[in-house]
N, C-alpha and C positions, 0 to 999 in steps of 0.2 A: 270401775275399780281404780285402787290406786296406781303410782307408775309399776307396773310390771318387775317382776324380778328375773324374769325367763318370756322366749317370746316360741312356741311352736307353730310356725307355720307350712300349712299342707296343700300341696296341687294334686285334683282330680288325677289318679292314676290312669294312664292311659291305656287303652285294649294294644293287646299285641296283634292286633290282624289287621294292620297296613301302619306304615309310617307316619309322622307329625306332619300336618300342614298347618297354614295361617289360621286355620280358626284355630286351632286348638292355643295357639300361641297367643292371640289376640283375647282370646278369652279368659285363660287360663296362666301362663306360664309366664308371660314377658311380665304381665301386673306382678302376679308374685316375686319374680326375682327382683322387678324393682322396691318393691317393699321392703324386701331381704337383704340387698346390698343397701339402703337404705339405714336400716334398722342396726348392721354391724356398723355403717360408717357414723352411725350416732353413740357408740358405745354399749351396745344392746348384745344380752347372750342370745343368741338364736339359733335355733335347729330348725333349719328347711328341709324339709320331708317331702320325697316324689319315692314312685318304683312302679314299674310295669305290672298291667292288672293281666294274668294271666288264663282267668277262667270265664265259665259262664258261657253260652252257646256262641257265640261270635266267635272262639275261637276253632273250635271243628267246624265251624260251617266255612269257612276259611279254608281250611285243611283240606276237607273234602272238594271244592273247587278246584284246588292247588295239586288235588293228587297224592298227598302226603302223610305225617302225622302230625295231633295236635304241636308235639313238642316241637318238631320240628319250627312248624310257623311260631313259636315263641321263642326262641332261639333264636331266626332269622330278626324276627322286629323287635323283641330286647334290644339286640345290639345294634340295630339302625339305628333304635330311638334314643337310646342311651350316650351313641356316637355323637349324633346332630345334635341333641341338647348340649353336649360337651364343647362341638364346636362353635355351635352359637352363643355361649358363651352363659348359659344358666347355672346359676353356685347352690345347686342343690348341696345340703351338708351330708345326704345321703339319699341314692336313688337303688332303690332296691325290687326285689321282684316276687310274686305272690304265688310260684313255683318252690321256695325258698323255703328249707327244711324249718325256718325259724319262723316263717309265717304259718304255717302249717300248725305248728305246734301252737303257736299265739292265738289263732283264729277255733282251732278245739277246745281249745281250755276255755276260752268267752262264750261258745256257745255252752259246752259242760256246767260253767258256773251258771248258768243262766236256766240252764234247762234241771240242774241239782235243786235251783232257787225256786222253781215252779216256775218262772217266769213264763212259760209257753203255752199254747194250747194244743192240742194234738187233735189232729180230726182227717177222718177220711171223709172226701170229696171227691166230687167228678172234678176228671182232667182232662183236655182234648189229646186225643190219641190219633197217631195212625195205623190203622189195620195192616195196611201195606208193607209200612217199613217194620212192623211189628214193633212199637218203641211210643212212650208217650213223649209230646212235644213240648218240648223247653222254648220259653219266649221267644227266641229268635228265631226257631225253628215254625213262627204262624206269622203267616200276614194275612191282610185281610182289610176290612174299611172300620175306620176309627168311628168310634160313638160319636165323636165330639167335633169332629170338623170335618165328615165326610172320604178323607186321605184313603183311597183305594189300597194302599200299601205300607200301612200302619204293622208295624212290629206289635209280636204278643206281649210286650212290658213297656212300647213307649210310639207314640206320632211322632216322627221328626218333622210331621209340618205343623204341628201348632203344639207340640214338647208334653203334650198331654202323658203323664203317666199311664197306662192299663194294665188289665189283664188280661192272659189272653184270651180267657172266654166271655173277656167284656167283646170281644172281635165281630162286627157283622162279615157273615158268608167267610170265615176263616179258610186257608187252603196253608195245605204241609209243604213247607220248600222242601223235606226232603224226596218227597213222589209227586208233589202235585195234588195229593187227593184230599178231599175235605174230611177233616177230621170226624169223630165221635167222640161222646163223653165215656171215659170209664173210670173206674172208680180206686182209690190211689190213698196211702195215708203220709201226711206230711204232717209237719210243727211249723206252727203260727206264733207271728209273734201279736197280739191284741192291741194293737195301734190305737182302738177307743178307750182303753184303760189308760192313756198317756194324754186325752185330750186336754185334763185340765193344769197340768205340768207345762205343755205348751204352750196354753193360751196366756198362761201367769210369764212364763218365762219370754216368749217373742211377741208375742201381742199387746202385752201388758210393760214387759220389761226392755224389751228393745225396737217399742212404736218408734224414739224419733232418730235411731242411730243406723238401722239399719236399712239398707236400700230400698225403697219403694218398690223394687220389682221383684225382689226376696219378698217382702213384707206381703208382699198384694199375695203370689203364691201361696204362702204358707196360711195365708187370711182365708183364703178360698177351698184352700184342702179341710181345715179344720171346723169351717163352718160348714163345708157340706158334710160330716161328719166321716170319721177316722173307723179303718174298718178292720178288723184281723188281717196281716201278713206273713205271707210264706217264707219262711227264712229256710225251706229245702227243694229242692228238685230233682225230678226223677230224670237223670243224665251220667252217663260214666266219666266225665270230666271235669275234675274240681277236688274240692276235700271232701273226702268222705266224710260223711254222718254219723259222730265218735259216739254213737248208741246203739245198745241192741234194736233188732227188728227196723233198721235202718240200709239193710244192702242194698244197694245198686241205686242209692242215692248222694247226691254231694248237696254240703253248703250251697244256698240261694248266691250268686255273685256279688248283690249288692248285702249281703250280709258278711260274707267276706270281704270285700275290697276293701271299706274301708278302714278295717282290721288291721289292713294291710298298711295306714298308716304310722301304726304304734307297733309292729313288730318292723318297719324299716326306722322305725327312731330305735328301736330296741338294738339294731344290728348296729349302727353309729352310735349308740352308745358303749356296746362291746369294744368296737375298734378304739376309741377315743377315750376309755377309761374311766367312762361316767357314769352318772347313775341315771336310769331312761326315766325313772318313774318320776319325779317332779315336774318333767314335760308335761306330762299328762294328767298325773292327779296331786299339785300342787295349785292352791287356791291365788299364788302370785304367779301365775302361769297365763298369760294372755295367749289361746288357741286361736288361730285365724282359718278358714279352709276359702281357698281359692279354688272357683267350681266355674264350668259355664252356666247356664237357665237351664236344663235338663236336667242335671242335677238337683236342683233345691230340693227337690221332696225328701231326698234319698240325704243329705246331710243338714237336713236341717227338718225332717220330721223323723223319719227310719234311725238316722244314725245315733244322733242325740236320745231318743227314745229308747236304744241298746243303752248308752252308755247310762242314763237312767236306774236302768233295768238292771245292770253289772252294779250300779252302788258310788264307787270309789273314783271317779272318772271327774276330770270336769269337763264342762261344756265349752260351745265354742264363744269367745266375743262379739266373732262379727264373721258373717261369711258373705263379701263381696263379690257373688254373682256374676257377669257378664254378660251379656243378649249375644245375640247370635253375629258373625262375619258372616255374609255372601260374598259371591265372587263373580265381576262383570255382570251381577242382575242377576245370579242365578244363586241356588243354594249350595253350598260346600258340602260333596258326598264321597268318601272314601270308596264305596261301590261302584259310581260310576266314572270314579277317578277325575269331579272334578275340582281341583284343588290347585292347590303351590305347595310341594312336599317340600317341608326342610333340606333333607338332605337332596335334591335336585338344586334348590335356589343357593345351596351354598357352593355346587359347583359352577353354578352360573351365573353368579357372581359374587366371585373368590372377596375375600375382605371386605365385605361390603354387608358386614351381620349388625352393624348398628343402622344401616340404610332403614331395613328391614325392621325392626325394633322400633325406630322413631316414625316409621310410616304408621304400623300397626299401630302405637300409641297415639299419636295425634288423631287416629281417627277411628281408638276404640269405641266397640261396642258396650257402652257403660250404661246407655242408661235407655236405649232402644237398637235394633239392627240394623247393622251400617254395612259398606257396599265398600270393599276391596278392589280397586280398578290398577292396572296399569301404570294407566296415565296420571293419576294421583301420586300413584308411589314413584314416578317419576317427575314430577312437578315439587314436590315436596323436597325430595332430596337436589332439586338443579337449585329451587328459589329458596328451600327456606336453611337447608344444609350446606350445597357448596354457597350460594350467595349468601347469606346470613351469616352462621356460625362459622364457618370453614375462611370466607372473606376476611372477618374481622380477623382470627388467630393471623391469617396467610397476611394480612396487611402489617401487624404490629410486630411479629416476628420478622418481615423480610425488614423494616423497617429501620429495628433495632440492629441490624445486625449490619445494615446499610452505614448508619451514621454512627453506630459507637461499635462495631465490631463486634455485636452482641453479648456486650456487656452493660447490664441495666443503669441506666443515669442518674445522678444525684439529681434529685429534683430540688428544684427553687421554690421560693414561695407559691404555696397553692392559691387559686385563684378561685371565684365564688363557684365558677361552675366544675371544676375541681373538685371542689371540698361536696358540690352535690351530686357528684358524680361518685363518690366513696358514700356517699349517705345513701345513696341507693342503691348501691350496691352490699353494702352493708345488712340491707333489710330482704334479700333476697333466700337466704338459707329459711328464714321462717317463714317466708311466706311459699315456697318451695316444700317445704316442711310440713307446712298444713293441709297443705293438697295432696302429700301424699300419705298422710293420716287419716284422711277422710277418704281413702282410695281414691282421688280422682286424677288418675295418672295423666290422663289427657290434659287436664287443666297442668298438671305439673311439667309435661313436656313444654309446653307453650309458654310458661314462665321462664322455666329454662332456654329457651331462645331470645327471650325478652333481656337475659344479663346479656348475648350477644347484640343485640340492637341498641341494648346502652353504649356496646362500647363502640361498634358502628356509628351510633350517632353522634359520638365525642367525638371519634376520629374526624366525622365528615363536617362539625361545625368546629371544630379548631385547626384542620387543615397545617397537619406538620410540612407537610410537602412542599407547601408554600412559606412558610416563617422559618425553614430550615436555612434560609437565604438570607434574612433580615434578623430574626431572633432566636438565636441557636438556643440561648438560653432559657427560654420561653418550654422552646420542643424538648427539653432535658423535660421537665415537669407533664408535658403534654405524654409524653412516650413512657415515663413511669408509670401515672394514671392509668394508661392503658393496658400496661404490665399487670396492674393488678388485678383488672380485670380479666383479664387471661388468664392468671393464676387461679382467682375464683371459681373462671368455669373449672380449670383442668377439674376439681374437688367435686363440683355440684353436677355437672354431666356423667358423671359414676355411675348414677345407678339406672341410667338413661340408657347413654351412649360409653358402656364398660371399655370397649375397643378406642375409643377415640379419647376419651379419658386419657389412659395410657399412654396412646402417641401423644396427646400434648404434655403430661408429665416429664417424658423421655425431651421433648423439644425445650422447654422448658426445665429442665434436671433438678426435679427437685424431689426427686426419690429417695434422697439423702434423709435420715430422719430428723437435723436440723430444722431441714426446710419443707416438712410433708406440714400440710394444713392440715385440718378436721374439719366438716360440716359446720363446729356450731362455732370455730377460731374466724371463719370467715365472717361473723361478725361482729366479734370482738378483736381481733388482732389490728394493730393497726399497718402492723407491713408484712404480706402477706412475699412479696418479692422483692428483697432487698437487696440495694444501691451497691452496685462493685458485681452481684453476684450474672454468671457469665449462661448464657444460654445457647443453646445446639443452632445449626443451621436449621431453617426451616423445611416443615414439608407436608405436601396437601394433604388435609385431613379427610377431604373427599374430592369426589373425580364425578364430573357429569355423566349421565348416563343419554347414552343415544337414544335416537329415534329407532335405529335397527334392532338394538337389543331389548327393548320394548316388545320391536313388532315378533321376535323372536317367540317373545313369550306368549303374544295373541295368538299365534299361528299352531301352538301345539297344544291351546284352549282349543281352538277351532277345529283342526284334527280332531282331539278329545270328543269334541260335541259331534262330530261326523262319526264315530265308532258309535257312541252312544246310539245314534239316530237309525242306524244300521243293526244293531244290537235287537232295540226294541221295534223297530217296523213288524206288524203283523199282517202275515198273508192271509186275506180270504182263504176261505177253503173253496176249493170247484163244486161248482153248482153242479145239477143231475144233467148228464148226456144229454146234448143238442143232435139231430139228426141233420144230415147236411141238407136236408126238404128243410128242418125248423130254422137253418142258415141263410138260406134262399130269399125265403118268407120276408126277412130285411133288409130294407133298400136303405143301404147310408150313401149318404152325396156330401159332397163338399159345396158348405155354403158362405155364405158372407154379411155378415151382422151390417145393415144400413140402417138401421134407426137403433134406437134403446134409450128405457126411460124408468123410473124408478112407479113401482106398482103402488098407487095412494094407500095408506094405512096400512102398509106391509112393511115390516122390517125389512126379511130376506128375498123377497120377489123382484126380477125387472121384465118388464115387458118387451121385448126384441123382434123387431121387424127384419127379416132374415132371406137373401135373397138364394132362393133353391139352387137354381137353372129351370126349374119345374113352371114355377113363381114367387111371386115373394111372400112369405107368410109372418105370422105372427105366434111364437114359441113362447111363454113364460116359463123363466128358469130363476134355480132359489142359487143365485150365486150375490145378491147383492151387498153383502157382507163383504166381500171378497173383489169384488171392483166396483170403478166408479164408470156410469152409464156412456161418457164421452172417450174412455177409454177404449170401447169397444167399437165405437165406428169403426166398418174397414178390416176387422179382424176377422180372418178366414177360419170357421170351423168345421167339424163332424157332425151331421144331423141323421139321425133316424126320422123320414121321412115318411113314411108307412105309417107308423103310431099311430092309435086310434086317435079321435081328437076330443080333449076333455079339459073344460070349464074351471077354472081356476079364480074364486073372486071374481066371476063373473065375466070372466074374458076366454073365452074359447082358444087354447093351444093345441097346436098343429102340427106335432113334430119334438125332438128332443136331441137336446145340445153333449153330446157327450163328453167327459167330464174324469179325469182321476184326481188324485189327492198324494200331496207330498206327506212324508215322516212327520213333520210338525204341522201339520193338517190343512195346507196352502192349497186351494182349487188349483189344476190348471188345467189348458183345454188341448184334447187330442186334437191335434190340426196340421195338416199338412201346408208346409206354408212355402212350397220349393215354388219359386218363379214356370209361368205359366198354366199352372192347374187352377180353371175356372171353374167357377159356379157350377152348379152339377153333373160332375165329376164322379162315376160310381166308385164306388170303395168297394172291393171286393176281396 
């Protein structure tokens, strides 16, 4: 399309049943808002669109955990979620919530037109039920093993180990979280939306029409869904939570969630439209309207096959341009789950470390998940902000400010004839906004951060090959030129780190005072203006734009991963159940002693066998035990264990075992050996 007359862009609405953490942000939210501060700092009309997705079974399944009511937990995480975004600093033009009398009414009327339109199919079908709870079960309400990559605990609409969409009676061996019992089919009538009527709309419009613009891993999904062929979908559910279903012979069902939600984009452009005095509808069905939707990888089906294929279907809508995706964040090796709490919530990290929301933001960018899934650590997000933050960008400003303010009282100096490397130090600088520019056009905000530390290392590396410090002594008038130079490049960042680093932005505008609208630059002034800080004009005392971060405050945050993962492990440990009564005669019967492993060797062509020459008190015998997975054969010299000694004796691979090494298993499935190992207790030593 041509340039744009309007730009709406939309972030994945978030569930209200727990708080934002890094993935979500990483995926979802820090890309968009850099697009969005981006987009106005170029001159662009833009409506950024978020609001809390309030329905759909995640939310009472929440609730009923918590003890509560639905509303309740939506309430609670609206305004967590709405808080921390605000203080993290995301410029939604409207975050709004799908509780929301005006979504409500938005989201009836779209399906009424749709269903007045014939658009739907209507069919009763089998539904998994539970008998118990007397109630059929809504997606979230099944888990069970995923078709497609095995996940024991695959939800009935989606795997979050391999993002597979389902249904839920694609589910093998499904079970009701809310009894426990395995469901039944019974038979149910709902309205479908005919997702194979849309196949050839799709494949013209994203396979045909946006092969080489759009993300290879949006692209490859949507390629895969549509060649294995597009099937009818449920846009109803039978659950008391959500919008009802504005038709007769519809009781005691609501709106499907993902037909709702994202409904819910175009009635919170609707409610910022009211407030602002606008008109909503050219956001959405004007043909100079460039739509973006920022989603994580779980999403794509649902906005980029589901959604589009409603708005199809309504008529009057347009589509989206581009939906840049994101793969997934983990966190220290493991995967990010609001269930088992293991995360970095927003609002936690911004108490734990107060002003430090661009730390956060530039860690998550430099090492989004753009184009595969990337691994959240610690120590990354502390190495980044000591070497590439305070040492890089933070050095340079802290170096050129203390400096000006050292030899001319911080008032910028009349520069002298520029010199060659001067004048290519303003040519490259110069050519930063578009090349800045184009990376985040093409979403590739990671590439875009990394550029933007690249204007700090130009000016790092003027400072450190023209060395004022030194000619401040010999040629004052030399460092007038040298210290302008570098003004400028200061100034440039303060503009270009905006939609980066928003908070740091600021503090060097304020340092720098050029908030005045004289001296406010624009993105695309910085490469054409030619004095971007100009000679006489006086600037603030300096002050750190960032602070290192410790080693303690680091481990602060390992340590309540590691708790985390302890609760976990405690959580899920399953007890055997007690075998059938032992009579204290069937007690007797076994003789355990304490013995001591003096040989051990690995069983030929066996993976998990070692052979262990074991010395009783009795005598020494020879035990094959399937632990060799689990240690190595020299490790065991010398280690004192439990043997059932009595044990019939039976032939293993052809080596006659004598006896049996007794044995339990930690939470995360770790052998280790009952053994009494207190000083003095030898070799057969009854156990009794």
């Amino acid at each position: 399309m041509s340039a744009p007359k309007r730009y709406t862009i939309t972030s994945a609405l978030p569930y209200t049943n727990g708080p934002i953490h890094i993935g979500h942000l990483a995926g979802v939210y820090v890309p968009a808002d850099i697009y969005s501060r981006y987009l106005r700092m170029t001159g662009n009309d833009v409506a950024f669109i978020c609001g809390s997705d309030e329905h759909g079974a995640a939310i009472p399944m929440r609730a009923k955990k918590e003890g509560v009511s639905p509303q309740v937990i939506i309430d609670k995480y609206h305004t967590i979620i709405k808080k921390s975004f605000e203080d993290f600093g995301i410029t939604f033009d409207n975050y709004s919530r799908t509780s929301a009398p005006i979504h409500h009414e938005t989201a009836s009327e779209f399906f009424k037109k749709l269903y007045e339109d014939g658009k739907f199919i209507e069919e009763t079908s089998e539904q998994l039920y539970d008998a118990e709870a007397d109630q059929f079960l809504a997606d979230r309400f099944v888990t069970g093993t995923c078709p497609k990559c095995g996940n024991e605990e695959a939800y009935g609409d989606q795997c979050e180990n391999c993002g597979s969409s389902l249904n839920a009676t694609d589910l093998i061996n499904p079970k009701s979280t809310i009894s426990g019992a395995k469901p039944t089919l019974k038979q149910t009538k709902h309205w479908f939306l005919p997702l194979d009527q849309y196949e050839d709309f799709l494949r013209e419009w994203v396979l045909v029409g946006h092969k080489k613009d759009w993300k290879t891993n949006v692209y490859g999904q949507i390629k895969s869904w549509v060649d294995d062929g597009l099937r009818p979908r449920a846009v109803t559910r039978d659950l008391d939570w959500g919008i009802p279903v504005p038709v007769e012979g519809a009781e005691g069902k609501v709106l499907y969630v993902w037909f709702d939600a994202p409904i819910g984009y175009i009635s919170s452009t609707k409610e910022w439209a009211a407030r602002e005095g606008k008109d909503w509808e050219p956001y959405w069905k004007d043909k100079d309207t460039k739509l973006v939707h920022f989603i994580g990888k779980d999403n794509i089906v649902f906005h980029c096959i589901i959604f589009p294929s409603m708005l199809k279907a309504e008529g009057s809508y347009i589509l989206p341009e581009n939906v840049p995706a994101n793969e997934f964040l983990n966190l220290e090796g493991n995967k990010l789950s609001t269930s088992k709490n293991w995360a970095v919530w927003l609002h936690e990290y911004l108490e734990d470390f107060p002003g430090k929301q661009d730390v956060l933001r530039y860690a998550l960018t430099a090492n989004a998940p753009e184009t595969k899934d990337n691994d959240f650590t610690w120590k990354d997000f502390q190495d980044r902000n000591n070497n590439e933050l305070v040492g890089n960008f933070g050095n340079f400003i802290n170096r050129i400010v203390v400096l000006t303010n050292k030899y001319y009282d911080g008032v910028v100096p009349t520069p002298n004839e520029f010199s060659e490397i001067d004048l290519q130090t303003l040519t490259e600088l110069r050519a930063y906004p578009s090349v800045i520019s184009s990376s985040i056009e093409r979403y590739r905000f990671r590439e875009g951060s990394q550029e933007l530390l690249n204007v700090s290392r130009l000016g790092n590396k003027y400072l450190a090959d023209e060395e004022p410090w030194k000619l401040i002594k010999t040629d004052p008038e030399r460092v007038k030129t040298i210290m302008y130079v570098g003004l400028q490049v200061a100034a440039a960042l303060a503009t270009l780190s905006e939609p980066f680093l928003p908070f740091t932005s600021e503090k060097l505008k304020n340092i720098l005072a050029v908030n005045s609208d004289d001296l406010k630059t624009n993105w695309n002034e910085i490469a054409t203006k030619e004095i971007l800080l100009p000679a006489d004009h006086k600037i603030e005392k300096g002050e750190l734009l960032f602070s290192k971060i410790e080693d303690a405050d680091i481990q602060k945050q390992l340590d309540k991963l590691e708790a985390t993962k302890k609760v976990n492990e405690a959580e899920n440990k399953t007890i055997e159940p007690q075998k059938d009564t032992a009579t204290f005669e069937d007690f007797t019967k076994m003789d355990l002693r304490v013995g001591t492993i003096v040989e051990a060797e690995k069983m030929p062509k066996a993976k998990k066998l070692l052979v262990l020459k074991v010395d009783t008190g009795i005598n020494t015998r020879t035990i094959v035990s399937g632990i060799a997975e689990h240690f190595k054969p020299e490790d065991l010299i010398g280690k004192k264990v439990t043997v059932l000694v009595n044990l019939a004796p039976r032939a293993l691979r052809g080596v006659e075992s004598e006896g049996m090494i007794l044995m339990t298993e930690t939470p995360n499935g770790k052998l280790v050996f009952l053994n009494p190992d207190e000083d003095g207790v030898n070799p057969g030593a009854v156990i009794s």
